[in-house]
C-alpha positions as CSV (number, residue, x, y, z in Angstrom):
1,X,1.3,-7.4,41.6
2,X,1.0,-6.6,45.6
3,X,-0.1,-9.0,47.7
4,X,-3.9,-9.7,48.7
5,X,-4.4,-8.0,45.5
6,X,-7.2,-10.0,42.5
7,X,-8.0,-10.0,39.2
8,X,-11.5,-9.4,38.3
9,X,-11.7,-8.5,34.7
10,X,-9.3,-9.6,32.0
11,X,-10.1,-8.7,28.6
12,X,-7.9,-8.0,25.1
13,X,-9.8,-4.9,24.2
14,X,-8.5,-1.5,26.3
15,X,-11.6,0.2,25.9
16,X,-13.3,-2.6,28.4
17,X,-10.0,-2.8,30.8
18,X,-10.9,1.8,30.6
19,X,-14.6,1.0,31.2
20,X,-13.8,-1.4,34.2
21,X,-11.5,0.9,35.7
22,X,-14.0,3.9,35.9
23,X,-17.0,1.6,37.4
24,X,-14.9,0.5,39.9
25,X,-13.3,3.8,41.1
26,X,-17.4,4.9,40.6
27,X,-18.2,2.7,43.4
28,X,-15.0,3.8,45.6
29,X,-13.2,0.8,44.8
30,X,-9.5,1.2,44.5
31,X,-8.3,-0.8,41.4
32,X,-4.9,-1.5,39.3
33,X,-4.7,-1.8,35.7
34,X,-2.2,-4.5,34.4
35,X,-1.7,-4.6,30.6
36,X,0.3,-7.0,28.9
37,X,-0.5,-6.5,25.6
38,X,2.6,-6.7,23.0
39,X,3.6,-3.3,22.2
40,X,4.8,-4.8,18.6
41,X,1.8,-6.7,17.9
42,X,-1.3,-5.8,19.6
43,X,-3.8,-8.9,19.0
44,X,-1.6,-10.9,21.8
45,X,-1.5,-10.1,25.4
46,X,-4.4,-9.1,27.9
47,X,-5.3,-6.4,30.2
48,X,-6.0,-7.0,33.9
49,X,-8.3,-5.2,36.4
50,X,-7.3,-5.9,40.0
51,X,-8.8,-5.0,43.0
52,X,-8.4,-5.6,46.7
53,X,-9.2,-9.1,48.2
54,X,-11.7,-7.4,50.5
55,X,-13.6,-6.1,47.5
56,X,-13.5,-8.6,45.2
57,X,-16.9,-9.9,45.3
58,X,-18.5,-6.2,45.0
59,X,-16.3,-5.6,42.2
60,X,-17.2,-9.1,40.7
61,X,-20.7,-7.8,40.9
62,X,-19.8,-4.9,39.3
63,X,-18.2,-6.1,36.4
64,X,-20.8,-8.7,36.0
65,X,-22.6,-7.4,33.3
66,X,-19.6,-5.8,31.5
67,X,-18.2,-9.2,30.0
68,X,-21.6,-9.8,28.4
């Protein structure tokens, strides 16, 4: 991953990791999806949002309400 680049979401399901994406880019926030999910078996690995340093705390609040 770059450099001053953070994670702000991480979850196993891709449907969140889609729905984080597309709030983010919503509120012009440029953001990189990471996912490690096992192509063989898919119940291990994760899927990381990251975003900029400089927006990580508008994209924390954000995502707040999407790990409910």
């Amino acid at each position: 991953m770059e450099k001053d680049y953070l994670k702000v979401f991480t979850t196993n399901q891709t449907y969140k990791a889609d729905i984080a994406h597309d709030l983010l880019e919503n509120n012009k926030i440029v953001n990189v999806i990471l996912n490690q999910k096992d192509s063989a078996i898919a119940t291990f690995g994760e899927i990381n949002v990251y975003v900029h340093k400089k927006d990580k705390e508008k994209a924390l609040e954000i995502l707040k309400n999407l790990e409910e």
